[in-house]
C-alpha positions as CSV (number, residue, x, y, z in Angstrom):
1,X,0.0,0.0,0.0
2,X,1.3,3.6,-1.2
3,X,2.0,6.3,1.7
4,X,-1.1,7.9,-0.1
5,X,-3.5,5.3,0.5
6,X,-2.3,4.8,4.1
7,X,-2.8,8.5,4.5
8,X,-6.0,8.2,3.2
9,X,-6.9,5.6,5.9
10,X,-5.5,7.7,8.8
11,X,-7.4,10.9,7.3
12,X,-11.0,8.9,7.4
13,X,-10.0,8.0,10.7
14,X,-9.3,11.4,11.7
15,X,-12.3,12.4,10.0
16,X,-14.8,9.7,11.9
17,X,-13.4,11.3,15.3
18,X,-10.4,9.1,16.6
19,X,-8.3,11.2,18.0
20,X,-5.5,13.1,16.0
21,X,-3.0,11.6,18.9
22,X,-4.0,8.3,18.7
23,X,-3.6,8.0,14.6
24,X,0.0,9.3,14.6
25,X,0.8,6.6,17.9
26,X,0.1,3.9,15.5
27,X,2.2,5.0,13.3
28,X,5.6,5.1,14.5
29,X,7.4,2.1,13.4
30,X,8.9,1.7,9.6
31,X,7.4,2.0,7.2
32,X,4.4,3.7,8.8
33,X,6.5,5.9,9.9
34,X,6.9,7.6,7.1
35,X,3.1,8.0,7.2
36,X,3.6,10.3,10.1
37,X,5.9,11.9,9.0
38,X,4.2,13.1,5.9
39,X,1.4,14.2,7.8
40,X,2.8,15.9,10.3
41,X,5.1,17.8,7.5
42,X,1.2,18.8,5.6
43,X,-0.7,19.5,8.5
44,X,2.3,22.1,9.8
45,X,2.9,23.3,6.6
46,X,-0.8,23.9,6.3
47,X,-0.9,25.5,9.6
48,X,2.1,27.7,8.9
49,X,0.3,29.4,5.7
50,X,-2.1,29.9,8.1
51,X,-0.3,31.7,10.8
52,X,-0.8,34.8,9.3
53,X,-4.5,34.9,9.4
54,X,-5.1,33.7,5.5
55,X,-3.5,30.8,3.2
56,X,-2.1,32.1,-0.3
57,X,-1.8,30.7,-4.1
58,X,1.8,31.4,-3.4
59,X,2.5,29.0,-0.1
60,X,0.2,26.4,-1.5
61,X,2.7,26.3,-4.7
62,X,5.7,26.4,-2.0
63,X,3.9,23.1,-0.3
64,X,3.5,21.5,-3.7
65,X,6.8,22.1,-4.7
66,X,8.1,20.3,-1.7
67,X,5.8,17.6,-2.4
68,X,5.9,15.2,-5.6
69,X,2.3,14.2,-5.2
70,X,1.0,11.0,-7.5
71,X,-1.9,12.9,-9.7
72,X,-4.5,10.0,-8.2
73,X,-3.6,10.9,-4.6
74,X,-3.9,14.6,-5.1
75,X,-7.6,14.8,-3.7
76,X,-5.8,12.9,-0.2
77,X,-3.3,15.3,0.0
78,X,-5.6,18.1,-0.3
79,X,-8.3,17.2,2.0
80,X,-5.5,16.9,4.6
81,X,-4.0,20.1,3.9
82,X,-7.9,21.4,4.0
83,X,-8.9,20.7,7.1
84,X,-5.2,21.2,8.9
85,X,-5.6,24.7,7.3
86,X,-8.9,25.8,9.0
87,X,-7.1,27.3,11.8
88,X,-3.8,27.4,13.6
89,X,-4.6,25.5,16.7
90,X,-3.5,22.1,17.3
91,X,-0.6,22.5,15.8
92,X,1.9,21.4,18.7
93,X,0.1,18.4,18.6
94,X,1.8,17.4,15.0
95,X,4.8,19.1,16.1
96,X,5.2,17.3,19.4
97,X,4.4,13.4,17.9
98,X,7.3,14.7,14.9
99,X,9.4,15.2,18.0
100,X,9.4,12.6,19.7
101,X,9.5,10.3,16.8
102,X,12.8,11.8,15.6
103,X,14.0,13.1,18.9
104,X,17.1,10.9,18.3
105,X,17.7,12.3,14.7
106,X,17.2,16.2,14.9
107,X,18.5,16.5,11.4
108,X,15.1,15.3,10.0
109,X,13.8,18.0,12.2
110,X,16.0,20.8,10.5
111,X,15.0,19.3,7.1
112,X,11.1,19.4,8.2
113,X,11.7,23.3,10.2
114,X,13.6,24.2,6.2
115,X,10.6,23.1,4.5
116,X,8.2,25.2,6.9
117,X,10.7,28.5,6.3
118,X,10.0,28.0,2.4
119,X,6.0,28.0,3.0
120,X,6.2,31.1,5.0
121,X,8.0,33.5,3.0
122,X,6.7,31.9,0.1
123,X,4.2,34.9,-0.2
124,X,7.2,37.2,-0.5
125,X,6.4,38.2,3.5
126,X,7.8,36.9,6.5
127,X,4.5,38.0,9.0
128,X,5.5,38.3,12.7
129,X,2.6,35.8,13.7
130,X,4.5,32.8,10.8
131,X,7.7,34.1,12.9
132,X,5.9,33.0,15.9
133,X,5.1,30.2,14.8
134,X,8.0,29.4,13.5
135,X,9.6,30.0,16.9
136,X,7.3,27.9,18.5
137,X,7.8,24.9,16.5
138,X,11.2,24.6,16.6
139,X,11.4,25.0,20.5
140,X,8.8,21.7,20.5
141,X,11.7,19.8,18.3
142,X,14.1,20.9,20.2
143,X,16.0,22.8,18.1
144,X,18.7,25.7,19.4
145,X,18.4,29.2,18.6
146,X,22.0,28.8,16.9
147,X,20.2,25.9,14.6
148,X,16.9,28.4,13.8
149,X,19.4,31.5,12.9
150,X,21.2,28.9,10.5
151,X,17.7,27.4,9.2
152,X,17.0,31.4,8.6
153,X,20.2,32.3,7.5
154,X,19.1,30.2,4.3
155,X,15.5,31.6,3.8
156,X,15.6,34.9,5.3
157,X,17.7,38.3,2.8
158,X,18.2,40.2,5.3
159,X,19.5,37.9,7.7
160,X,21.7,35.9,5.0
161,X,25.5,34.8,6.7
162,X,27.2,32.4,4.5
163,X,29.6,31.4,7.2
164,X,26.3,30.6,9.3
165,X,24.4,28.8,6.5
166,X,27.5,26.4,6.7
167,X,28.0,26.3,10.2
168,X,31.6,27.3,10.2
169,X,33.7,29.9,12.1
170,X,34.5,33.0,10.0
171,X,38.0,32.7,11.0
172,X,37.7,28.7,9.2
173,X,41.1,27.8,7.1
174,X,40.3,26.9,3.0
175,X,40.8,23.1,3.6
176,X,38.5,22.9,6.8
177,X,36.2,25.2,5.1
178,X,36.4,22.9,2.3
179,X,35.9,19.7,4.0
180,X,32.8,21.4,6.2
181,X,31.4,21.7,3.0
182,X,31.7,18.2,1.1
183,X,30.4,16.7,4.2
184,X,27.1,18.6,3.7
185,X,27.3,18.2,0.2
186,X,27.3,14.0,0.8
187,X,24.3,14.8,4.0
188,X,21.9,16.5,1.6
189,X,22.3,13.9,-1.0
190,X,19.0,11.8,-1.7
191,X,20.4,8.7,-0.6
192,X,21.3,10.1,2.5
193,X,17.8,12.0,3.0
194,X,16.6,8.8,2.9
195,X,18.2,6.5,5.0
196,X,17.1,9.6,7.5
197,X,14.2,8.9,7.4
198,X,12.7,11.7,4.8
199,X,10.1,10.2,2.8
200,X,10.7,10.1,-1.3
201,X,8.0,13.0,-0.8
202,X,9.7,15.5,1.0
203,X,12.8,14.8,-1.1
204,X,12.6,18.2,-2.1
205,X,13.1,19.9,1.2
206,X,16.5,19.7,0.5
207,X,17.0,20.9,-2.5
208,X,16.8,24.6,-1.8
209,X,19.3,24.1,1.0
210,X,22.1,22.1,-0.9
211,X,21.3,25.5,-3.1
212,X,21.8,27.7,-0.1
213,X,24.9,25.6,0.8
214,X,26.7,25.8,-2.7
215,X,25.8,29.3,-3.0
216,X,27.3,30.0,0.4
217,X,30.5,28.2,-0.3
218,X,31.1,30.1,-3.7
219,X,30.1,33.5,-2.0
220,X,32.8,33.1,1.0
221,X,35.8,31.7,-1.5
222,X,35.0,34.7,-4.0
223,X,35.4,37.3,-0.8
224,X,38.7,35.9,0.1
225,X,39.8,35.9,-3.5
226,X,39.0,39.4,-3.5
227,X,40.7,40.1,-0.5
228,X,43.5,38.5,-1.6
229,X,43.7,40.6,-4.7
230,X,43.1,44.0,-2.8
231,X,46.2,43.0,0.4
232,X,48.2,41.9,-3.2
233,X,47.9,45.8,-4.4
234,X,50.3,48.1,-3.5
C-alpha cells in the first residue's frame, strides 16, 4: 500500500473522530513511519500558511513544490491540507508526535523546520505571527536558537551569513572550510535524505538548502579571493 492510501486511511480516521494523537501513535514504526511523518510535515505546513490569518496561491505552490504528489492521490493530500488549514490550533500536537519520533535524529527536524521556512516566505512576507510560529515549533523539536538562525540564514535576505548557512567559524582555514562543506554536500544527497528517514515525498526539502549551501560556499571563497587581490595591491 502507497504512503497515499495509508494517509488516506488515517485521514478517514481522523475524519470519523479518533483522536488526532491516537492516529499518529500507531504509526511510528517503519514503514508507517513515514506516514507520520508526511502528515505531520502537511498539517504544519498547512498550519504555517495559516499563521498569518489567511493561506495564499503562493505558499500552496511552495507546499506542492516540496511535495511530488502521484496525480490519483492529489484529492488525499488536499483534504488533509484542507482541514489542517482551517485554523492554527492544534498545531503542537503534530509538532510534538514529529518530535518525539525523531528526537534521536534532529537533522530530520531541521529538514522538516527548512521546509516550513519555504512555505512562509513563500508569499514574499515573513509576517510576525509565521515568525511566531516558527519560533514555537522549533522550540517543540528541540532545536537551538543557533540551529533556527542557521535554518533562517538560508530563507531569510536580510539575515543571510554564508559562514552561518555552513555552520563554520569566519575565522575557518580553505581546507576545513572545504571539507565542512563536502560533508554537507554527501548529508543532503538523496540517498542520505533517505536512510534519515525523509520520505521520497519530501525529497525536495533539501533541494533549496544544498542550493543555499553551494551558494554560500562560492560567496565566501569569492570574498577571500578578493581580498587576496586588494592585500596583493600596493
Amino acid at each position: 500500500m502507497s504512503v497515499w492510501k495509508r494517509i488516506g486511511e488515517a485521514l478517514s480516521a481522523l475524519i470519523e473522530g479518533e483522536p488526532l494523537s491516537a492516529v499518529l501513535e500507531r504509526l511510528t514504526t517503519p514503514p508507517e513511519r513515514t506516514v507520520a511523518f508526511t502528515i505531520a510535515v502537511i498539517a504544519l505546513g498547512a498550519k504555517m500558511a495559516k499563521a498569518d490569518g489567511h493561506v495564499t496561491r503562493d505558499e500552496v505552490a511552495a507546499f506542492r513544490r516540496i511535495f511530488t504528489i502521484p496525480k490519483e492521490e492529489e484529492p488525499q493530500a488536499a483534504r488533509l491540507f484542507n482541514l489542517a488549514r482551517t485554523d492554527v490550533a492544534g498545531f503542537d500536537v503534530y509538532a510534538h508526535q514529529i518530535a518525539r519520533m525523531f528526537q534521536d535524529r534532529p537533522e530530520v527536524l531541521v529538514d522538516l523546520m527548512d521546509g516550513l521556512l519555504e512555505i512562509a516566505i513563500a508569499d514574499g512576507e515573513y509576517h510576525p505571527r509565521e515568525g511566531e510560529f516558527i519560533v514555537a515549533v522549533n522550540h517543540i523539536f528541540g532545536l537551538s536558537e543557533q540551529d533556527l538562525r542557521r535554518i533562517k540564514a538560508r530563507h531569510l535576505p536580510d539575515v543571510t551569513d554564508p559562514y552561518m548557512v555552513l555552520g563554520v567559524d569566519p575565522e575557518v582555514s580553505p581546507a576545513e572550510l572545504r571539507q565542512h562543506w563536502r560533508q554537507l554536500v554527501r548529508d543532503l544527497h538523496p540517498d542520505r535524505m533517505i536512510g534519515r528517514g525523509v520520505p521520497v515525498e519530501a525529497q525536495r526539502m533539501a533541494e533549496k538548502r544544498l542550493a543555499a549551501v553551494n551558494d554560500a560556499y562560492e560567496t565566501i571563497r569569492a570574498e577571500r579571493r578578493t581580498a587576496e587581490l586588494a592585500g596583493a595591491v600596493f
